[in-house]
C-alpha positions in Angstrom: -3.7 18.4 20.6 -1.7 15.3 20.4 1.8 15.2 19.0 2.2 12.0 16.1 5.1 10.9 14.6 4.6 9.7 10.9 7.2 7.0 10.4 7.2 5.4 6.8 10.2 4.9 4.5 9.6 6.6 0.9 7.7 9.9 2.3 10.7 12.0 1.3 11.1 10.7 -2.0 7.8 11.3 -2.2 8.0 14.9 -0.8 10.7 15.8 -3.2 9.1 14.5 -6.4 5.9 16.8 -5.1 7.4 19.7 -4.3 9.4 19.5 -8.3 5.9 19.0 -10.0 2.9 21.0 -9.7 0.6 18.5 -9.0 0.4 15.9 -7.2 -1.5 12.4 -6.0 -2.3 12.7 -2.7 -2.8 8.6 -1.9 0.9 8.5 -2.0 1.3 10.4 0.6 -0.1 7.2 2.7 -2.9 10.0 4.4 0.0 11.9 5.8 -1.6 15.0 4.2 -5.3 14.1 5.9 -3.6 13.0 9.8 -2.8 16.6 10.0 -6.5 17.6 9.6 -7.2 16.2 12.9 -5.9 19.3 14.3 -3.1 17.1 16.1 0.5 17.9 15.3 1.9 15.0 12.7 5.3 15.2 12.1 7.5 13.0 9.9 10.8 11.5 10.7 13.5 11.8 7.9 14.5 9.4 5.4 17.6 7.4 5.4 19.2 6.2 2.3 19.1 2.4 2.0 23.3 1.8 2.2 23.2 3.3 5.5 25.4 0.6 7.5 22.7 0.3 9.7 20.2 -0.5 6.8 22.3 -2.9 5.5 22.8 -4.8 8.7 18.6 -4.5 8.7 18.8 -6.0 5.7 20.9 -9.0 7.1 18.6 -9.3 10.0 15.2 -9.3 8.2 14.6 -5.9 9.6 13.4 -3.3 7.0 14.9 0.2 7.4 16.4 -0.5 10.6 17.8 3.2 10.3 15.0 4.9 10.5 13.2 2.7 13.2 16.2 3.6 15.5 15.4 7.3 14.9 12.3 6.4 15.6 13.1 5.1 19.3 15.0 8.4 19.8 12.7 10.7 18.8 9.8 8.9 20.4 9.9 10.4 24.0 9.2 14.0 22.0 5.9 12.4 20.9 2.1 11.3 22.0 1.4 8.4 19.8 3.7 6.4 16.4 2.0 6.3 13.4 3.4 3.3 10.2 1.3 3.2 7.5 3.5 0.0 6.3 3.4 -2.0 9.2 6.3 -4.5 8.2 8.6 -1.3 8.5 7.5 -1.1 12.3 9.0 -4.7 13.4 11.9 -3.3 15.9 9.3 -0.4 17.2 7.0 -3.7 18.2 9.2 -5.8 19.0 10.2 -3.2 21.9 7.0 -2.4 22.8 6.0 -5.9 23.3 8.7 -6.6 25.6 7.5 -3.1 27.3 10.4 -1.1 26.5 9.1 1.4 24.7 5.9 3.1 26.0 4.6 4.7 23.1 1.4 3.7 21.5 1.6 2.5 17.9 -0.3 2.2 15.4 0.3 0.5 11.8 -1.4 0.1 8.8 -1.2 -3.8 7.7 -0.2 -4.7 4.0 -0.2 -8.2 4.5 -1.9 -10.9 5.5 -0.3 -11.9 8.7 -0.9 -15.7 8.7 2.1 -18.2 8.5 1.0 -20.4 5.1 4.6 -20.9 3.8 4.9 -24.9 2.9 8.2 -25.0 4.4 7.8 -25.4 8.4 10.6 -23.4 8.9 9.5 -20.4 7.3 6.1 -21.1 8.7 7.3 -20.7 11.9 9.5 -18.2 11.4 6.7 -16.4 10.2 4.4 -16.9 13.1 7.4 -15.3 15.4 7.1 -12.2 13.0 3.2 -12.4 13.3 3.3 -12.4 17.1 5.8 -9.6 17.4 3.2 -7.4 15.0 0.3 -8.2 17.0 1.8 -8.2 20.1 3.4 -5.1 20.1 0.7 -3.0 17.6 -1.8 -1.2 19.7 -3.8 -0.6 16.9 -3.8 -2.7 13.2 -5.8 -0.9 10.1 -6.3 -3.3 7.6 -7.9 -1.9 4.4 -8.4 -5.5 2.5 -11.0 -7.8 3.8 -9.3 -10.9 2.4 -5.8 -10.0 4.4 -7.7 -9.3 7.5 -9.9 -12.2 7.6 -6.7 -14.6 6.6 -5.0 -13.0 9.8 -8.0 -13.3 12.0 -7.7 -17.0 11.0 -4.3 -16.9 13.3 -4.1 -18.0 16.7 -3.3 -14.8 17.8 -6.1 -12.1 17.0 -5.0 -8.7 17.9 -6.5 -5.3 18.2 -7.2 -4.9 14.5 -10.0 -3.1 12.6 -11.0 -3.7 8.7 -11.5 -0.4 7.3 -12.9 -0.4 3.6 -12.7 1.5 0.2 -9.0 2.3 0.0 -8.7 4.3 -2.8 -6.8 6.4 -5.3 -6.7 10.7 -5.4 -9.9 10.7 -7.9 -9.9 14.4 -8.2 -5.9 14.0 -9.4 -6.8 12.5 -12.6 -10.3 14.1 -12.9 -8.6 17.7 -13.0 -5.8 16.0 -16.0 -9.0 14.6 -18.2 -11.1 18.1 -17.8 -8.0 19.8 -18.9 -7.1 18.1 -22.2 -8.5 19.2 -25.3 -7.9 15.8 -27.5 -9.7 12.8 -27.0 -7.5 10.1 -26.2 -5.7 8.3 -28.6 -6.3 4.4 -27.6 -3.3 3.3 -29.9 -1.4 0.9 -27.3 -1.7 -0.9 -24.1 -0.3 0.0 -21.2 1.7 -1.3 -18.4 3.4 0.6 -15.3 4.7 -0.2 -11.5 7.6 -2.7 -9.9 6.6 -4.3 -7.2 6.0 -8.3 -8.1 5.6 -7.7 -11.5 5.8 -10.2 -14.2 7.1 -8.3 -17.3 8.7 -11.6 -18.9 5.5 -13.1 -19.1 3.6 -10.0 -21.0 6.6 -9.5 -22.9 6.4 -12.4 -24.6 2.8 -12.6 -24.9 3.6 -9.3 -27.4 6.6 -10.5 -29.2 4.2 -12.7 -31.1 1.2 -10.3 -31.7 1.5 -6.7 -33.2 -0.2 -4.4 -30.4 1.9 -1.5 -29.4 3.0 -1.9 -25.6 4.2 0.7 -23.3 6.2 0.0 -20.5 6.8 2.3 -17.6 8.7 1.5 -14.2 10.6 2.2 -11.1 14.3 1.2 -11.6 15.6 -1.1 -13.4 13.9 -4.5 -14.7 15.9 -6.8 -12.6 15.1 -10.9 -13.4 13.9 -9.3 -16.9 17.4 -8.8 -18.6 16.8 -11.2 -21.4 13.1 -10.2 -22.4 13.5 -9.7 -26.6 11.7 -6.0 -27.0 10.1 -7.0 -30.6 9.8 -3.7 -32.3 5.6 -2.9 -30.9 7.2 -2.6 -27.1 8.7 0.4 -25.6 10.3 0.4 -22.4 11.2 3.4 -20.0 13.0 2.2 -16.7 13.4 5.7 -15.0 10.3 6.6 -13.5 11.1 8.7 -10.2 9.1 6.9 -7.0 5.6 8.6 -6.8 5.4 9.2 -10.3 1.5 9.4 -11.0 1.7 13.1 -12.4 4.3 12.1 -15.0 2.4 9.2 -16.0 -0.9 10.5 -16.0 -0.8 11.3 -20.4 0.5 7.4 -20.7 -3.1 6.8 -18.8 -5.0 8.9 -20.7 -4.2 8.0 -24.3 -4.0 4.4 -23.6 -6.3 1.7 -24.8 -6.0 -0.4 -21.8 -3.8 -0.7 -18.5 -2.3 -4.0 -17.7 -0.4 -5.7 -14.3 1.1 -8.7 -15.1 1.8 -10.3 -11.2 4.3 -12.9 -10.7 2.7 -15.6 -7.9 3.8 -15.0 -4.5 3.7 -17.6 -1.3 1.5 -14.9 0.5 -1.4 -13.1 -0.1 0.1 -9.8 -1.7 -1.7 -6.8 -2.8 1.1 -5.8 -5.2 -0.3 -3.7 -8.7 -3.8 -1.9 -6.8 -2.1 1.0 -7.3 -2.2 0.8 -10.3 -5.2 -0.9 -10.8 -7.2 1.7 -9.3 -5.1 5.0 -11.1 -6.1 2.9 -14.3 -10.1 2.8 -13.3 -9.8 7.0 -12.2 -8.6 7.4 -15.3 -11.0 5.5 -16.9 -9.3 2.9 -18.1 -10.0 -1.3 -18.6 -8.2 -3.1 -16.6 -6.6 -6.7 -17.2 -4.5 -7.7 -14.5 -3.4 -11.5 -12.9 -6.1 -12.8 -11.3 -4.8 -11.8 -7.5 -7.6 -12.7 -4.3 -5.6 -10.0 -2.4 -7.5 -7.3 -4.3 -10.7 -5.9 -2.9 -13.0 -6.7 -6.0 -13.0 -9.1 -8.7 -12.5 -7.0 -12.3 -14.2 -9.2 -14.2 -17.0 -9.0 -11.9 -17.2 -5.8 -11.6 -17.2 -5.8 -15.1 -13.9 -3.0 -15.5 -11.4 -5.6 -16.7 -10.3 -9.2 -17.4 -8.1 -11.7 -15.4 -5.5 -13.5 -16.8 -4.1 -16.3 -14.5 -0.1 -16.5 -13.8 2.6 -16.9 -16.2 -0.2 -17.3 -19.0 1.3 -16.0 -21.9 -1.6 -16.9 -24.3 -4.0 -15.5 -21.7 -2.3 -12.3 -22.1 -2.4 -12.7 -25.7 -6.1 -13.5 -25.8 -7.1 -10.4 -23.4 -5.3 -8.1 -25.3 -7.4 -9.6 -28.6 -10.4 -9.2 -27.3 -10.4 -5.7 -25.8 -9.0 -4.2 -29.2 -11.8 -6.5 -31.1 -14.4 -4.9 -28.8 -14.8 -0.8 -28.5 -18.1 -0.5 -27.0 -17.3 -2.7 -24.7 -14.4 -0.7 -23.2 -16.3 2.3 -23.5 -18.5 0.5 -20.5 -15.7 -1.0 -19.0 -14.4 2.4 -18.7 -17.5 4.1 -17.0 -17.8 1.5 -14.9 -14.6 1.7 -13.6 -15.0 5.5 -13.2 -18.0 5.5 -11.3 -16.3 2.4 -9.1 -13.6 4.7 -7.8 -15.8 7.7 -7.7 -18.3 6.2 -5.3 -16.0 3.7 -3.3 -12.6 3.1 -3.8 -11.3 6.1 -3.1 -8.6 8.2 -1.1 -11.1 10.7 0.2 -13.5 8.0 2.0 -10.2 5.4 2.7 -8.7 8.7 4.7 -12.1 9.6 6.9 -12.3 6.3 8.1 -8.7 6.3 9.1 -9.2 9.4 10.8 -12.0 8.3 12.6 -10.0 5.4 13.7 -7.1 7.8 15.1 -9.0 9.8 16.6 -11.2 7.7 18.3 -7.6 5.5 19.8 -6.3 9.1 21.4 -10.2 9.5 23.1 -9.5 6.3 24.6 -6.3 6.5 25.9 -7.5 10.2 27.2 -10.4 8.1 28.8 -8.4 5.2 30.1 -5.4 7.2 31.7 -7.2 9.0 34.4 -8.5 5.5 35.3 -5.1 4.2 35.6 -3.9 6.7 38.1 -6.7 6.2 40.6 -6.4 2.9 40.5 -2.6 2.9 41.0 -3.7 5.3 43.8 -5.6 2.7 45.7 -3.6 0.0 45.7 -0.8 2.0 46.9 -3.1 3.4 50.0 -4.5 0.5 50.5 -0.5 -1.2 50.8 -0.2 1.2 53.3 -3.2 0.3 55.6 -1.7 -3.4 55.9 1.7 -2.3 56.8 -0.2 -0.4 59.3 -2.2 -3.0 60.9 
């Protein structure tokens, strides 16, 4: 039994809002949950609040949740093998490690695609420092989107990284919710909930002129979106807790369709598949900003429409045309059920990541022995020359 110390940022947040509802959706817990059911002890290190003075000198420094990677290095000699599911919050862990002062094998999950594609050469190079420090210093990269891991294959610098498909949502989270309710849902607004890299101004004013009720659901506080007018058809509620599926899961339900409005980002950014994919469980259309990032096109796969960036009459127009067509949703809808039932889930995502773990500690069993007979030769056979 190996000893693995789960490093990523939110987990306690995540942990608390569990532990105060009384069910939960287990793809946020980043397949802590599942690492333990390789019978290896997984531990995770504590969170530390983001004013933390060494946080905020992170912050100044480009290094996210410097805090807790120090911890990290302190707690690592305890521990068999590092485990980041985000791997930009691993950057001072492999940074050490590629300058071999830390020993301890790490492994990250990438979020990113790691290729410098800024326009301006300073951030491109700045960027392929960051790059090499990843790669470097990573034993092991998991990528779970093709398009991020090809664009960092494209790199000079390659690393020991694996694509591993279907990421997924907690299917059976939202399956229990639907078998449970006794009214059909009511399909009397859209629907549009996360943060990260979200363009609320944009959808905002695509409804300010048409008279669709939209619901708006988020994490903090609309920051950049101060002056949005909230015509009288949109609602907004700024105080979802982090990890908030189970509280949302009725705005799901008895929505027409789910929408993720994306603001266009200088690299390739998987931002809203969450929420894509908690919309499709539920059985919900999706239309979203055309993103490459995500795994699948949703017009192609026929669960959705794609609107392209800051396209306020595109938003306009795809909210038109779901509410002028019911049977079609009523496909879009099964489609996108049977999509996350059969692929993109958190069930499937999880085994292969497994498999991936546990096949890195067989190695490292496999290659240590190695390592200490050969050291063992060369050191007898320094001693026959000094002999001769």
């Amino acid at each position: 039994m190996k000893k693995i110390l789960f490093v990523f940022h939110p987990i306690q947040d995540v942990r608390d809002s569990f532990i105060s509802q009384k069910h939960r959706a287990s793809h946020h817990y980043w397949f802590y949950d599942q690492l333990r059911n390789t019978g290896h002890q997984v531990d995770v290190l504590k969170t530390n609040a983001q004013s933390t003075l060494l946080n905020k000198l992170g912050n100044r420094l480009g290094i996210n949740f410097l805090q807790q990677q120090i911890d990290c290095v302190l707690r690592a000699k305890h521990y068999d093998l590092i485990f980041f599911p985000f791997m930009e919050f691993s950057f001072l862990i492999a940074f050490l490690r590629s300058i071999k002062l830390f020993n301890k094998p790490l492994i990250s999950v990438a979020q990113y695609a790691y290729k410098p594609d800024y326009k301006h050469s300073l951030k491109n190079l700045k960027s392929q420092g960051i790059r090499y420090v990843y790669f470097k210093g990573t034993d092991l990269i998991l990528f779970y989107n093709e398009q991020l891991f090809k664009r960092s294959q494209c790199a000079s610098l390659k690393g020991k990284s694996i694509f591993i498909d279907n990421w997924g949502v907690d299917v059976d989270h939202f399956q229990t919710f639907i078998d449970a309710q006794v009214n059909p849902p009511r399909k009397d607004y859209f629907y549009c909930t996360g943060g990260s890299l979200r363009d609320f101004k944009t959808l905002v004013s695509a409804f300010n002129s048409i008279e669709y009720p939209l619901k708006i659901t988020t994490v903090g506080n609309l920051k950049g979106f101060e002056d949005c007018t909230l015509t009288p058809n949109i609602t907004l509620d700024n105080s979802l807790p982090f990890g908030s599926t189970s509280v949302i899961r009725q705005d799901y339900y008895d929505a027409l369709a789910v929408m993720v409005p994306l603001s266009e980002s200088e690299r390739l950014d998987t931002s809203g598949i969450t929420v894509v994919m908690e919309a499709m469980a539920m059985g919900k259309p999706v239309i979203t900003t055309q993103n490459k990032a995500y795994p699948f096109d949703v017009e192609k796969e026929k669960v959705g429409l794609n609107v392209a960036y800051s396209d306020v009459e595109g938003w306009r127009q795809a909210a038109r045309y779901i509410f002028d067509h019911p049977d079609l949703v009523e496909e879009m809808s099964a489609r996108a059920r049977y999509l996350v039932q059969k692929k993109y889930n958190y069930k499937l995502f999880t085994e292969q990541v497994n498999q991936q773990v546990c096949n890195f500690i067989r190695k490292e069993k496999q290659s240590a022995p190695t390592q200490r007979i050969q050291l063992q030769k060369r050191s007898i056979s320094s001693k026959e020359l000094a002999n001769l």
